[in-house]
N, C-alpha and C positions, 0 to 999 in steps of 0.2 A: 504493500500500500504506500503510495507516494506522501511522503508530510507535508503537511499543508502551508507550511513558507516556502517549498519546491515550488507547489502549484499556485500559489500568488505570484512567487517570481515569474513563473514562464505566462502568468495572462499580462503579468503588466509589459514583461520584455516586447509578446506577441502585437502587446495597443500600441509600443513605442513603435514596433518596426512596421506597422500597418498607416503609422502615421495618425492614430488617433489622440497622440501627446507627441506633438512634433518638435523638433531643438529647440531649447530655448523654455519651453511650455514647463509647467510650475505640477507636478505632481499631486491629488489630493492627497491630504492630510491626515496621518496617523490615525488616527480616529475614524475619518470617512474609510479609510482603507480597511481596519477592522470591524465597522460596522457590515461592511459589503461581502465581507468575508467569513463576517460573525467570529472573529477571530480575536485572540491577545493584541494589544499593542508590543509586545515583545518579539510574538511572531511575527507579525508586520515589518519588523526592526528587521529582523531575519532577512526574511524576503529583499529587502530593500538593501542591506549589509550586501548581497549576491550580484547585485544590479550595479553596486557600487562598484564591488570588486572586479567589473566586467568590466569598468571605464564609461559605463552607459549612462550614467546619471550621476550628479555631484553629490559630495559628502558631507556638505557644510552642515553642522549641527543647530540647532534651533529653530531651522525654517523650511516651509516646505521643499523638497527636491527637485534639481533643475534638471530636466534633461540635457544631455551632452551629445550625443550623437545617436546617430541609429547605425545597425550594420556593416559594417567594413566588408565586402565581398569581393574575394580576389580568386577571378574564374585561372583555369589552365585551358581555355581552346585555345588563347594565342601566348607566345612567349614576349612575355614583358617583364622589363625592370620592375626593381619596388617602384623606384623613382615615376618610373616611367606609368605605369598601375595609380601610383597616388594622384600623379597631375590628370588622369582620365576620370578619377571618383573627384575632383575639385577638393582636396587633401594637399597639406604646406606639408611638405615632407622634406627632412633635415639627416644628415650622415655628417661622421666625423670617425675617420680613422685613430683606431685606439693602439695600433701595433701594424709594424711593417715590418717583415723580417725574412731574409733566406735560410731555408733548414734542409735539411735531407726527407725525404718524401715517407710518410707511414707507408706501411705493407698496402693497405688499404687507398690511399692517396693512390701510391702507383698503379696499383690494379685499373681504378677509376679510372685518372688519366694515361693509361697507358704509356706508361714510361719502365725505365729499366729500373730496378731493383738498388736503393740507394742514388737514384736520384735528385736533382735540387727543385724545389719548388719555392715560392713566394707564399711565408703563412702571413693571412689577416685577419687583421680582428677589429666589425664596425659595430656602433650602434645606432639606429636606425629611429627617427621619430617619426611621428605623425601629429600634426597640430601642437606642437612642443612638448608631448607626452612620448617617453621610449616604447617601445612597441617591438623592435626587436634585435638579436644580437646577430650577428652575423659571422661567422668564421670560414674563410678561404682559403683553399691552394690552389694557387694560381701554377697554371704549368711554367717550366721557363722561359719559352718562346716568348708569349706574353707578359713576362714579369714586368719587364724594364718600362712599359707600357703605366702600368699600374703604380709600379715605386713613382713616377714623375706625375702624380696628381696630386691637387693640394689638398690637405688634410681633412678640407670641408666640402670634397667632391659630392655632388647630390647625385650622380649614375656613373658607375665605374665602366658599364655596358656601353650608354652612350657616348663616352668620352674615351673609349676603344673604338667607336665604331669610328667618331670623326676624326681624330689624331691617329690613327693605327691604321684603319681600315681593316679593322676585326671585328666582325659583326657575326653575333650570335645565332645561328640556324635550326637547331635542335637542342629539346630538355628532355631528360627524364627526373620524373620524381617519386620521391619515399614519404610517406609523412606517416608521425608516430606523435606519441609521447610521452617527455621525459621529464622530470623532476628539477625544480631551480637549487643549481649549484651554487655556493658561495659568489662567485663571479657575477653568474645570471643574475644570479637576486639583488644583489648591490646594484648591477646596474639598469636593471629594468624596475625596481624600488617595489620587489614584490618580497615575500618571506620563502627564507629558506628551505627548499621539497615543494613549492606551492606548481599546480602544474602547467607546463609550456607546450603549447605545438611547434614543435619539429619538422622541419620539413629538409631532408637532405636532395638538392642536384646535381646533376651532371648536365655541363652546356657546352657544346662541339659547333666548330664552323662551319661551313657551307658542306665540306668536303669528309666532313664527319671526325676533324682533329681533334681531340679536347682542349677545353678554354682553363674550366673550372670546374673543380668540386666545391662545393659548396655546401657548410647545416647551417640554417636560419631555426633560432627559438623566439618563437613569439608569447608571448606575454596574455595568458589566456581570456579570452573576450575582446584582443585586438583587429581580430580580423577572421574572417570566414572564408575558406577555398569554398569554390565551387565547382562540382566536374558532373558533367553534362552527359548521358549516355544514351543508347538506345538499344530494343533487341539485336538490331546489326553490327552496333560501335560501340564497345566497351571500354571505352579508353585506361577505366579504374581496376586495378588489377589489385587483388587479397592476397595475401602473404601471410606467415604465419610472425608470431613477432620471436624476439631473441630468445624468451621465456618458453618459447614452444617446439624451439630447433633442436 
């Protein structure tokens, strides 16, 4: 049986994203809420505590709640930057390289990128906002071809992708992707200002140029309630494919 701050959160989440309390719009009141609910005002707190933690609606204590936004929906039919993603939703979206560095490639890194065994690669580490809220962290190996690419951006590049494509003429062709999820590390939590184990969507890629080279490996953790994939299918086009996760191999 579902508890009953579950099921207030998901009608109120459902009226914000339907647009029945659109941005900006002032949430009824503690009391209106558990009256309609027949519910605790503590429960309601609940409820509301869940909506908060999604980044959906502000936190300010004493007054009624503001809504902040609706939905973040980030589809996979076409390959697009964050950057690039954010200016199509009308989203100010902010990067700032936190670490640039050459290392020897993981077992893993190499496989991805198809490189030789103890190879060098370009490791990076961004964090990523939306509307000056972090939303997500970002860790890269970049193959070598394209490192020096990359090392010459300045530290507050907004698309590492687009500013490949027009400085380099490397331009991104094909992705695949993994999504899971996994637990905020020390790191994550400091930096996306969440609490430590609280949980993150993962999404690991791979993106190769025209001619099928690889660019990048890439895992993005995003900050739970920041953003919604969307993957589109049909009886003929399955594009979402199931996998077992690591706990089950």
């Amino acid at each position: 049986m579902t508890t009953l701050y579950v099921e207030i959160a998901e009608e109120l989440r459902r009226s914000i994203l339907n647009g029945e309390y659109p941005v900006g719009a002032r949430l009824p009141s503690e009391s209106d809420l558990a009256d309609r609910w027949s519910a605790s005002r503590g429960t309601v707190r609940q409820a509301v505590a869940v909506l908060t933690a999604e980044g959906i609606i502000g936190s300010r204590q004493g007054a009624r709640r503001i809504v902040l936004r609706r939905e973040r929906r980030h589809s996979f039919a076409e390959l697009h930057s964050f950057a690039q993603w954010a200016r199509t939703m009308g989203y100010r979206s902010a990067s700032r390289f936190l670490h640039r560095e050459r290392r020897r490639a993981t077992p893993e890194e190499a496989r991805r990128l198809a490189l030789p065994e103890g190879a060098a690669v370009l490791d990076v580490l961004r964090l990523r906002c939306l509307d000056d809220e972090p939303v997500m962290v970002e860790r890269t190996a970049y193959a070598e071809w394209v490192a020096p690419s990359v090392e010459s951006l300045p530290v507050d590049c907004a698309s590492i992708m687009d500013s490949m494509a027009e400085d380099a003429g490397i331009i991104a062709h094909y992705g695949e992707h993994l999504i899971d999820a996994v637990p905020a590390g020390s790191d994550d939590a400091r930096l996306l200002r969440v609490r430590r184990g609280s949980p993150l969507l993962r999404q690991r890629h791979l993106t190769s140029n025209q001619d099928g080279r690889p660019i990048e490996w890439t895992e993005d953790r995003y900050r739970a309630g920041s953003v919604t994939f969307n993957v589109s299918n049909s009886v003929g086009t399955a594009p979402l494919v199931r996998d077992p996760g690591s706990l089950l191999m």
